[in-house]
C-alpha positions in Angstrom: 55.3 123.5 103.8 53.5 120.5 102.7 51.0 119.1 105.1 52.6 115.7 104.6 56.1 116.7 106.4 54.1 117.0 110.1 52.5 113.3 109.4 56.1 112.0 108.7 57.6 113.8 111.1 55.3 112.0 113.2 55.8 108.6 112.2 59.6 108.9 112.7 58.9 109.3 116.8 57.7 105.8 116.0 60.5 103.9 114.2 62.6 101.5 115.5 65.8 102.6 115.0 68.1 101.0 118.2 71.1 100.3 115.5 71.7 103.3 113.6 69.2 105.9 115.5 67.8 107.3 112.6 64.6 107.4 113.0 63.0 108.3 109.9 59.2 108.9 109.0 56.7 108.8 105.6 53.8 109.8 104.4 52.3 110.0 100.8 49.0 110.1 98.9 47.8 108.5 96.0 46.0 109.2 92.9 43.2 107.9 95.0 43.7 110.6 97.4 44.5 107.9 100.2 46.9 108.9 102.5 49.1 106.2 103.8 52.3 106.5 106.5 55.3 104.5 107.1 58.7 104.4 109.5 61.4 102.5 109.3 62.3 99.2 111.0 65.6 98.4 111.8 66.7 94.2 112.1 69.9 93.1 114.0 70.2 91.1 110.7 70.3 94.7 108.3 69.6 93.6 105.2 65.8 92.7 107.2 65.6 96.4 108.0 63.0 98.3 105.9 62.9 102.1 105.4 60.1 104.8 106.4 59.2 105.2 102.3 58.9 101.3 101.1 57.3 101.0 104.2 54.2 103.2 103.4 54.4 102.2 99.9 53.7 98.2 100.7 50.9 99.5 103.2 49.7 101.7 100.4 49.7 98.6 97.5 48.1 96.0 100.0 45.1 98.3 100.7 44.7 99.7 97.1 45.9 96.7 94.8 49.2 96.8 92.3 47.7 99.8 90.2 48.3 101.8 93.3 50.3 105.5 91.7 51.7 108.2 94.3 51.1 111.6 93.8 53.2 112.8 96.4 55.6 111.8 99.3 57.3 112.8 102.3 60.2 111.6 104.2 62.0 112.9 107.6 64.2 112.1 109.6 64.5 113.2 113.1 68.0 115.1 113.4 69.2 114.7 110.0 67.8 115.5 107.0 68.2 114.0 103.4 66.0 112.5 100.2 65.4 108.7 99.9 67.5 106.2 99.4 68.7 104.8 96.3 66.2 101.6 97.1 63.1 103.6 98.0 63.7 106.1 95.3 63.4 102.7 92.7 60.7 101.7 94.8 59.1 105.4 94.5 59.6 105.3 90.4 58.4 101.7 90.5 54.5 103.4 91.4 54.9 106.8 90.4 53.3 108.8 88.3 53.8 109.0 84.8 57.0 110.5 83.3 57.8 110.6 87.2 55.9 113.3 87.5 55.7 111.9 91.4 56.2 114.9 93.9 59.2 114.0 96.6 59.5 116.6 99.6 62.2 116.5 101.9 64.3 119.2 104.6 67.3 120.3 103.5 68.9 123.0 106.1 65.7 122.9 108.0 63.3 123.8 104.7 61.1 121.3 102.5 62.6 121.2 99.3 60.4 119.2 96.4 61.2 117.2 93.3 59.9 114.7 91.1 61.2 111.2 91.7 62.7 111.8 87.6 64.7 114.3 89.0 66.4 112.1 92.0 66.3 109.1 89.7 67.2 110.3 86.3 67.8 106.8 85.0 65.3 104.3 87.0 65.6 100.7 85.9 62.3 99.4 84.1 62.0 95.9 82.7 59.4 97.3 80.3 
């Protein structure tokens, strides 16, 4: 199992989820080795709201600058279980590795399952 899912798993006892009660955690590292954790944070208003992954991903750019890669992620949910959204998976391929080579562990019937972020995102939007 990887020794992010405890961290997230973690972080989601911390999210503020009073609207839709899924309370979902994050934690990745970086090409730095920097670990960095996130949960999400719901708004009355939801388009305020911010997930557990974009979440850790700001917190991991504002402490190492924009060339900030992830190596690996974690996401989890406390009772559900699912990959990222369509917006934090962007957000993921956005500062992943090359080729997406970015590592993306989630639960699926109560066991991690990993893939890059080019697997969930086979065709991420790049102005480049």
């Amino acid at each position: 199992m990887s020794d992010l899912l405890p961290l997230a798993q973690t972080l989601a006892k911390r999210a503020y989820a009073p609207y839709s009660s899924y309370q979902v955690g994050c934690a990745l590292e970086t090409s730095a080795g920097k670990i960095y954790t996130g949960c999400n944070v719901e708004n009355a208003s939801y388009g305020l709201t911010i997930c557990a992954e974009r979440n850790a991903i700001f917190r991991a750019v504002a402490e190492e600058g924009p060339g900030m890669k992830i190596v690996r992620l974690s996401v989890v949910c406390l009772g559900h279980e699912f990959p990222p959204c369509g917006a934090c998976r962007q957000v993921i391929a956005e500062f992943s590795l090359p080729h997406g080579a970015t590592e993306i562990t989630f639960l699926r019937d109560g066991e991690p399952v990993t893939m890059t972020i080019a697997e969930l995102l086979p065709a991420t939007f790049a102005l480049k």
